[in-house]
N, C-alpha and C positions, 0 to 999 in steps of 0.2 A: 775721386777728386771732385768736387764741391767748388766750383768759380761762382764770385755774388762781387757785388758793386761796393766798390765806400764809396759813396754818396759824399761825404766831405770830401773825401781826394778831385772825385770828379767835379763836385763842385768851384774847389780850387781850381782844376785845371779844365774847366769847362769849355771855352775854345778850342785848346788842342781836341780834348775827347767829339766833341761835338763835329769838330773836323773830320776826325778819323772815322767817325762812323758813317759820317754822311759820303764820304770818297769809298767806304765798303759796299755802300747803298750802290753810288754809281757804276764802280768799277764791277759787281753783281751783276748789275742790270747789264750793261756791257755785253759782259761775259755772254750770256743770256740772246741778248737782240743779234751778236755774232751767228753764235751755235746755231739760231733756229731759223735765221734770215729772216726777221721781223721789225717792224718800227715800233717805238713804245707803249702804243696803243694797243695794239694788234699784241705784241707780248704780253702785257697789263692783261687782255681778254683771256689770252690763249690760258697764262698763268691760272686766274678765278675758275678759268672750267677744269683743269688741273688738278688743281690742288681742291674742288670743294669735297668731293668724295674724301680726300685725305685729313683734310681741316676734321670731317664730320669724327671719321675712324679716329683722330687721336682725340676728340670729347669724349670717346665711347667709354663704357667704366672694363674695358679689354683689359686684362692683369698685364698682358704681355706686350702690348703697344704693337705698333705697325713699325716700329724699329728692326724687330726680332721677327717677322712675319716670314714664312719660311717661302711662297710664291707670291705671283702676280695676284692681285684682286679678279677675281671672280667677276663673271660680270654683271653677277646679280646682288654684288657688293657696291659697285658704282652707280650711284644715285645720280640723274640728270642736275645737269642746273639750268636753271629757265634763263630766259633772253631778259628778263625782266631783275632777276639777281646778277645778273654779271651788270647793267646798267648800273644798279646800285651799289656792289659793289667796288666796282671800275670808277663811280661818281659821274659818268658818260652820258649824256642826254639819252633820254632812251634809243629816241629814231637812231642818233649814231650807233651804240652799239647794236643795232639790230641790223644796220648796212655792213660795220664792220664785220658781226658775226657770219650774214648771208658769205661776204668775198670770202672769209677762212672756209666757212662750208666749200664753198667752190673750188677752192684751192685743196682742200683735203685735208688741210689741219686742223678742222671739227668735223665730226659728225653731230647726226638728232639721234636723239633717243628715247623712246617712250615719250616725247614731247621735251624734252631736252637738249642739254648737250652735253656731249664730251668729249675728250682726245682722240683725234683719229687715228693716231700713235702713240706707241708706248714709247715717252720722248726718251725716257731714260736709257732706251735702247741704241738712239741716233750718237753713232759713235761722236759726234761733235758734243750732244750738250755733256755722253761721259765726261770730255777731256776739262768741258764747261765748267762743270762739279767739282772737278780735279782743280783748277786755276781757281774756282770757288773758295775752295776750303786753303790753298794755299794762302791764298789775299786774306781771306777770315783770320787763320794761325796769323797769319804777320802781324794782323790789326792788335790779336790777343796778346803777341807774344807784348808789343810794343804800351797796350795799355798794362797788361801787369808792369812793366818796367815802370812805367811813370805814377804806378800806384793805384791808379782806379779799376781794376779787374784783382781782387785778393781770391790765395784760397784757406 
């Protein structure tokens, strides 16, 4: 199955669409700041040093994607990300994310490494963000099921 956008439907219905994604964004994020006991910043951070090992792996030209990936990343697979890319990334003054990243260190939801950083949990383990992912992908389906109805998600 192949889902792609009409661009004129969403056009036309651009409020609703517009709507909907942005309450997917929220209720995401939500979901998210729940699971991990984080405020939006501190999630925003936690996320960038997350996901940059992940972001780099699905660039890679891997035939088989980190979808189908049969274990955990190696940990000579994850690549730090400095204090200086989560600032720019996050769009965060640098001094701020370099205080917010010190208190996650301190707390235990980063580590350094190699002059980096990264998760000090494998969060996807933390039975709360599973359920996370779980109410993720339900809220997602709903969003989809509701834009194919109105026309702007075709397959």
């Amino acid at each position: 199955m192949r889902v792609r956008v009409d661009y004129e439907m969403a056009d036309a219905k651009l409020r609703l669409a517009g709507f909907m994604v942005v309450n997917q964004f929220l209720a995401t994020s939500d979901s998210l700041r729940r699971a991990l006991d984080l405020d939006p910043e501190d999630l925003l951070i936690v996320l960038t040093v997350a996901l940059g090992t992940v972001q780099r792996l699905m660039r890679s030209p891997d035939p088989d994607g980190l979808a189908i990936a049969p274990s955990w990343l190696d940990i000579d697979q994850i690549v730090p990300v400095s204090r200086r890319a989560v600032a720019r990334a996050t769009n965060l003054p640098r001094e701020t994310a370099r205080r917010r990243v010190a208190d996650l260190i301190k707390r235990g939801i980063l580590t350094e490494l190699d002059g980096g950083l990264r998760s000090a949990q494998r969060l996807v383990l933390d039975p709360d963000v599973r359920l996370a992912i779980h109410e993720m992908l339900e809220r997602l389906a709903g969003t989809c099921r509701l834009l194919a109805k109105e026309g702007v998600l075709i397959e």
